[in-house]
C-alpha positions in Angstrom: 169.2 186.3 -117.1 171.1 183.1 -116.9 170.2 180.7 -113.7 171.0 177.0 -113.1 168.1 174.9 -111.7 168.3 171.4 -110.1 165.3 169.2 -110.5 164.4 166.0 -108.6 161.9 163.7 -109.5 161.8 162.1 -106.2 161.0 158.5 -105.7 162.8 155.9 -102.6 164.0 153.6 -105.7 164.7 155.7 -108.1 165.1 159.3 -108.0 165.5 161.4 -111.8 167.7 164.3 -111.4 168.2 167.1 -113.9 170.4 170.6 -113.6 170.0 172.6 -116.5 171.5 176.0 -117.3 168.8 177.7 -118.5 170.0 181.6 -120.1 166.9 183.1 -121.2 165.0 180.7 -123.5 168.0 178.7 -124.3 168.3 175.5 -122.1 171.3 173.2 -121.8 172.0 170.2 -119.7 174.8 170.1 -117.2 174.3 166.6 -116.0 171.6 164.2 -115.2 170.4 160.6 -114.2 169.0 158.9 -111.7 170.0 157.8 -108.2 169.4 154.4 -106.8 168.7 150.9 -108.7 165.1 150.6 -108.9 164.8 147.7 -107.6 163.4 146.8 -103.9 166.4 144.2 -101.8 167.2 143.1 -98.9 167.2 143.8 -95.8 167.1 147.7 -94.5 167.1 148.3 -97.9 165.1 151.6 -97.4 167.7 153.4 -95.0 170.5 152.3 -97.6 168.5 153.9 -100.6 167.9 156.8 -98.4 171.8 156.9 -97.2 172.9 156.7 -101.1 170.7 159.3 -102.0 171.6 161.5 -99.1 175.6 161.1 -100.5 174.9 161.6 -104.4 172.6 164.3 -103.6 175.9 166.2 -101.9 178.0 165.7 -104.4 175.6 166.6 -106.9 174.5 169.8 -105.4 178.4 170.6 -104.3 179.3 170.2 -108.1 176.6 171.8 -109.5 176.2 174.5 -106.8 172.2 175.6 -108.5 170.7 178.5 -107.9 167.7 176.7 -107.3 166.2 173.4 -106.7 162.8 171.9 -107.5 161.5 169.0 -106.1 158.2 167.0 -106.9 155.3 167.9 -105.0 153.0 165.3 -104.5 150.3 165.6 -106.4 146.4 164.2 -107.2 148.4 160.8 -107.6 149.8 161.0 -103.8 146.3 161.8 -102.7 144.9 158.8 -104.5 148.3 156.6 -103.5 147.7 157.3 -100.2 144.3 155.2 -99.7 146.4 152.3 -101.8 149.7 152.3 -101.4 150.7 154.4 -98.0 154.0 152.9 -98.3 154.7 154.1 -101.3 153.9 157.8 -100.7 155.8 157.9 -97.5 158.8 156.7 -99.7 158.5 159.5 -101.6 158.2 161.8 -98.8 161.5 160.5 -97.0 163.0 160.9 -100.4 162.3 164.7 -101.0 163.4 165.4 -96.7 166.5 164.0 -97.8 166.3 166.0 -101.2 165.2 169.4 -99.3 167.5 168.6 -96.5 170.7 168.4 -98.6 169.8 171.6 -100.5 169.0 173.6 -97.3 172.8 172.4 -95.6 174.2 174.1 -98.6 172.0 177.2 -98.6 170.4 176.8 -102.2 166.4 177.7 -102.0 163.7 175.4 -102.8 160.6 175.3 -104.5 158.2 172.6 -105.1 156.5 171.6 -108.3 153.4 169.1 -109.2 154.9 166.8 -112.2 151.1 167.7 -113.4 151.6 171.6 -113.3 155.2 171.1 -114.8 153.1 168.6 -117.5 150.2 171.6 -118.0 152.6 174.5 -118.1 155.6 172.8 -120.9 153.2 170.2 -122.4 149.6 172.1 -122.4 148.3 168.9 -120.2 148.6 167.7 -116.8 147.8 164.0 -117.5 150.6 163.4 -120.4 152.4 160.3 -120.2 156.1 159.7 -119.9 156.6 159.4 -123.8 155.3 162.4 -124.2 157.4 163.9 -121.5 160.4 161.8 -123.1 159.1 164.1 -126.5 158.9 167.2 -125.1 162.3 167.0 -123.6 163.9 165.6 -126.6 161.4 169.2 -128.4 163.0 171.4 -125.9 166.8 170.2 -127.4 167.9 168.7 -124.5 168.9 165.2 -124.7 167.4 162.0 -123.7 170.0 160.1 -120.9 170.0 156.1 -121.0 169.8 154.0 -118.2 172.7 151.3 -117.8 170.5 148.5 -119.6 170.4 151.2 -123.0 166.2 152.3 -122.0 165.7 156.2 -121.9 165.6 157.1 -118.4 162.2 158.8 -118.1 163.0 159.6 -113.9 165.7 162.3 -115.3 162.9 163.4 -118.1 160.6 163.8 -115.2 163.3 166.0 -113.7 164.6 167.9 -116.6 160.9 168.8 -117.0 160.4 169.6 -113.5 163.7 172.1 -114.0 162.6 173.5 -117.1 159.0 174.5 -115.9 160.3 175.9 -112.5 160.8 179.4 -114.6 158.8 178.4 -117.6 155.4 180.8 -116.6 157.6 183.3 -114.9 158.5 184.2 -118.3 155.2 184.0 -119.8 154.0 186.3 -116.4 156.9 188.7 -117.7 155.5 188.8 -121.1 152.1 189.6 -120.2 152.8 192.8 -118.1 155.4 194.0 -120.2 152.1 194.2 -122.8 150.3 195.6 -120.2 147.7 192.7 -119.4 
């Protein structure tokens, strides 16, 4: 069965973003990046990395026209952000509205994905680092996008994996009862 998936790795100042064509265990890239500059300036700032994101998000999902989407779900890091760095986790959630908005105006369902379960389920553990996300990518054949300054852009391997777990235990589910387990 062939499917394309859309992932978001959702952050206010940088948001990774992966579709992948995924046609049974082969996976291939369709495009990829990351949205917004990283960088925190100027005044109402926010709303214009919110309006950006908003307007590539459109065009992304109109180009790409998924079958599904993936977002981050925050996760045991959100829970422990919170107490710290409120701000920051609120970001994120005004990020993935926009993110879950956009999809849900062009009809494309959603599901929701902890980085960690997407870490666990490709990598075989939840608190991997993003090298070893930046491996597993490069493991799983896909390539590894660069940012404008020539760095690999770990936000889009972030949401590559995010994409590429979305369906990774369905098949291992299918597996299992097909041997009667």
């Amino acid at each position: 069965m062939s499917e394309t998936i859309a992932g978001f790795d959702t952050a206010l100042w940088r948001t990774g973003w992966a579709v992948l064509r995924q046609d049974g265990r082969e996976l291939a890239v369709l495009g990829g990046g990351s949205i917004g500059s990283g960088r925190k300036t100027g005044k109402g700032a926010r709303s214009t990395a919110l309006a950006d994101l908003l307007v590539r998000t459109q065009i992304i999902l109109g180009l790409h026209q998924p079958d599904v989407v993936v977002v981050e779900k925050p996760g045991k890091w959100a829970r422990a952000s919170w107490r710290s760095s409120q701000a920051a986790v609120e970001a994120m959630a005004e990020a993935r509205g926009v993110v879950l908005a956009v999809a849900g105006q062009l009809g494309i369902p959603c599901e929701e994905l902890e980085v960690g379960v997407a870490r666990e389920r490709v990598l075989g553990r939840s608190g991997a680092d993003k090298e070893a996300v930046r491996f597993a990518i490069r493991a799983l054949g896909l390539p590894i996008l660069e940012r404008e300054d020539g760095t690999p852009d770990l936000d889009y391997c972030d949401a590559a994996l995010l994409a590429a777990a979305l369906r990774w235990d369905a098949c291992q589910v299918a597996t299992t009862k097909s041997q009667g387990r």
